[in-house]
N, C-alpha and C positions, 0 to 999 in steps of 0.2 A: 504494500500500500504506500503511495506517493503522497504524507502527509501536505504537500503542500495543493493539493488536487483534492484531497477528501473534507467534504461539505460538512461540519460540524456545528450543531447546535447546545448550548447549554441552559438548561433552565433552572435559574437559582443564581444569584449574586451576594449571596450575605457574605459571612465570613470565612467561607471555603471556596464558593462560588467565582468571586471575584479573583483569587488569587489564580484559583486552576482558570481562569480564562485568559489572564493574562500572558500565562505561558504559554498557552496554544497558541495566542496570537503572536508572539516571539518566535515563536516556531515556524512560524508562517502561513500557519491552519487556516482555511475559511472558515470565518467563524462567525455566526447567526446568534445572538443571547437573548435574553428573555427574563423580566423580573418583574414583578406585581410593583417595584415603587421603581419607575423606572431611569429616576435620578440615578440609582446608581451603576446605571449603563453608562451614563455618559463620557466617564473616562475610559470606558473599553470602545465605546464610539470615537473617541479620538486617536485610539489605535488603532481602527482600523475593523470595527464588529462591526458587524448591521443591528441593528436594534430593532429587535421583532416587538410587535403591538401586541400578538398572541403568543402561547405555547405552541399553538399550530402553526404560525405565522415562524415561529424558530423554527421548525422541525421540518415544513416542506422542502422536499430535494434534497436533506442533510442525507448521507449516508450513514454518521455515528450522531445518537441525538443522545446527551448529557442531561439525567437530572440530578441536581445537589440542594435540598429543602428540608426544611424542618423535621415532617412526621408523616406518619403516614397519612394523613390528611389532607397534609400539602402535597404530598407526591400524588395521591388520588386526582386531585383538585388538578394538578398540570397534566396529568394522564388523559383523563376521561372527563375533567369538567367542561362546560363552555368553554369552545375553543379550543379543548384538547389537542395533547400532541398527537395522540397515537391515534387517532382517524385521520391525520396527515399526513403518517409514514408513509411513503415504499416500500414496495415486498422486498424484503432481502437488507430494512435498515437495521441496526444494529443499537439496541435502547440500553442505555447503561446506568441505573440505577446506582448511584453513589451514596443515597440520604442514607442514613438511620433509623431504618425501617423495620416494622416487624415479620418474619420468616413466612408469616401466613398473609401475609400484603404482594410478597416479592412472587408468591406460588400464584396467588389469583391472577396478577400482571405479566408475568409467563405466558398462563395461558392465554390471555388475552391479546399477549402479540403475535405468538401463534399462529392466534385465528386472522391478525391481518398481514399475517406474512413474513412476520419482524419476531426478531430475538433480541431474549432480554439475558445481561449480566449482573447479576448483582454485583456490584463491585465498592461499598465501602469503605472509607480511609482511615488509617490512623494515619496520626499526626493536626496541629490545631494552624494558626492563623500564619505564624512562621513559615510553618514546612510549605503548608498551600503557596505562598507568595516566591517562595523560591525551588518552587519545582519538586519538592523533598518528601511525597507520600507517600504510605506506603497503604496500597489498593489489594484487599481484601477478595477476593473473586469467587464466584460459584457460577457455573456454565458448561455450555459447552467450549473444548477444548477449541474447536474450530472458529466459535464466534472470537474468543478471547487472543485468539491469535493474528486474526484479522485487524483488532482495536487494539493491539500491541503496538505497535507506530505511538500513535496518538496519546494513550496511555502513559506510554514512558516520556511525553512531555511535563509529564506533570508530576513524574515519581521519579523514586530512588529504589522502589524494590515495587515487582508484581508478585502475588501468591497466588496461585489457582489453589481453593480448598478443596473441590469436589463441586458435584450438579450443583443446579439451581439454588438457592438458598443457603449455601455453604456459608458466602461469602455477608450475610446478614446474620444467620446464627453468628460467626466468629467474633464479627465486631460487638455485640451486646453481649459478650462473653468479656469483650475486653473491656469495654463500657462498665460494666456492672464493676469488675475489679480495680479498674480507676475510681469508681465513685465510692466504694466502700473504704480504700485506701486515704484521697482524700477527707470525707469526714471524721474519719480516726485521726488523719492528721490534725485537721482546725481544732478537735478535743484532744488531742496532748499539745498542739501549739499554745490552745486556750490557760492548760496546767501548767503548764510550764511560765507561764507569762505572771500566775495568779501566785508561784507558787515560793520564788525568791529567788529562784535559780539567776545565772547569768543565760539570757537568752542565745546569744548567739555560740558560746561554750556547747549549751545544751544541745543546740541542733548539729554542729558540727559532728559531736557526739552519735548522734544518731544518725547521720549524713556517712558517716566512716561506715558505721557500725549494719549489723544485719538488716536493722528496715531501710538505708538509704539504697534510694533510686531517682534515673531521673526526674519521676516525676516528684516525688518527694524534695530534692532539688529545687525544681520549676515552683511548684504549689507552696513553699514554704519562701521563695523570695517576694512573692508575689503578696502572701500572708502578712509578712514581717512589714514589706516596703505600702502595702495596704494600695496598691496599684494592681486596679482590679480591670483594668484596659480588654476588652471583649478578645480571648481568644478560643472561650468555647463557654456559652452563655450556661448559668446555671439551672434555669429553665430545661434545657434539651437534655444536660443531664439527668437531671430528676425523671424526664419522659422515658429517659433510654433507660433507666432501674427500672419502670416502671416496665418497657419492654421487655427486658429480660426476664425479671420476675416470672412473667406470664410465660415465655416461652420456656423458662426451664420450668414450670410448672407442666407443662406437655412430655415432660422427659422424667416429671416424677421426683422433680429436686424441688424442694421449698427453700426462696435464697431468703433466709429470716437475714440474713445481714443487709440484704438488700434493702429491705422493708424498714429495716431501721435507720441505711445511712437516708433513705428518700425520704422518712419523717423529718430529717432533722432540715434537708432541702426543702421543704414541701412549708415550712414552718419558717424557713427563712427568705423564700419567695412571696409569703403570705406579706413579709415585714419589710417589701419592696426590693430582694437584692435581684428578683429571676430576670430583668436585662442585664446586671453583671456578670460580670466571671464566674467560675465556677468557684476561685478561689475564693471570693466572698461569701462564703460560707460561715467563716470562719468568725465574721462582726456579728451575727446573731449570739455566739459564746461569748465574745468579748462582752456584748451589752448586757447578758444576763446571766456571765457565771458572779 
């Protein structure tokens, strides 16, 4: 595939959205976007996007059509809503699911492309607002081996590593698996960040401590500078977390696993969105403890 010849659509601009578009368009991709507030096309229009009015309006003639959205709601919503994308495919286009969606969303939208000729990947990302803007995800996949092979060009503009897990929904089970153990990690961190803070220790002592020691990891890294520096700058809203415990929860409950830790780190999210942080960071979490340990 001749990325600079293949017609790509992406629908979704927020904080993933924007960065994988910009890369494709560095890459040289024809590239069609699509966003419900459409201000924030404008700077991928002065790269050089076309700015579609619809999801259908991206997606006619695109050979690879891109969505990266919220939930499954929004991915419904730019699917099969008004103006949908996917009664504008071509037989033979190549739909690639990026949101963070749930496993029994990505199975009904399968078959649905299917039926109009088109195949779907799921394929979402790890990595947050950083990685997207320099090309650095890594994409999650469940497919077939043939579709995924074909969106490999285009793909690798925007990443540092592809995984094929297996068929259709591999690549949405993985990520809510990774989801769920980011989020449980996190609120365990904001409640010893919290202790620690309450507790006389030297804070910064303490975390190195633990930074050295068996719980430190990047993200514990990431989420604990962000904590301390109380710079909560969007690079994966607290809101989508909470939805994606939420999605797991459910889906491992199909597998006969109860994630009781799940349910507890998403109380503590669920209580801190109520108290206005769910357009923050995720690491904001952590100011609901401060205010009321």
């Amino acid at each position: 595939m001749d990325i600079e010849t293949t017609k790509v659509a992406i629908l979704g601009l927020g904080t993933m959205g924007g960065g994988m578009a910009s890369n494709l368009l560095k890459a040289g991709v024809p590239l069609a976007v699509y966003n419900r507030t459409q201000s924030k096309a404008k700077p991928l229009a002065e790269k050089g996007a076309r700015v579609a009015a619809t999801p259908a309006d991206a997606a006619r003639g695109a050979s690879i059509v891109i969505s990266m959205l919220a939930d499954d709601a929004a991915s419904r919503d730019a699917w099969l809503g008004k103006d949908g994308a996917l009664a504008a495919v071509d037989r033979g286009t190549i739909l690639i699911e990026c949101s963070t969606v749930s496993p029994a969303w990505i199975e009904e939208l399968s078959g649905l492309a299917e039926r109009h000729g088109a195949e779907l990947l799921d394929a979402p990302v790890t990595g947050s607002r950083a990685q997207a803007e320099a090309g650095q995800l890594s994409f999650l996949v469940g497919g077939s081996g043939t579709a995924l092979e074909t969106a490999t060009p285009i793909l690798r503009t925007m990443s540092k590593e592809i995984v094929h897990l297996g068929p259709t929904g591999s690549g949405a089970k993985m990520k809510l698996i990774n989801n769920f153990l980011c989020g449980v990690q996190i609120a365990s961190l904001a409640e010893g960040l919290a202790w620690i803070e309450r507790s006389g220790l030297d804070r910064d002592k303490a975390l190195a401590v633990l930074q050295n020691g068996a719980p430190g990891s990047p993200l514990f890294a990431a989420m604990s500078a962000r904590m301390v520096n109380r710079d909560y700058t969007v690079n994966f809203l607290l809101r989508l977390l909470s939805k994606d415990m939420l999605y797991a929860k459910n889906e491992a409950a199909t597998c006969s696993v109860d994630l009781k830790t799940a349910e507890t780190a998403r109380g503590l999210m669920e209580t801190a969105i109520a108290e206005g942080y769910g357009e923050q960071d995720m690491s904001s979490v952590i100011e609901l403890l401060r205010r009321t340990s």
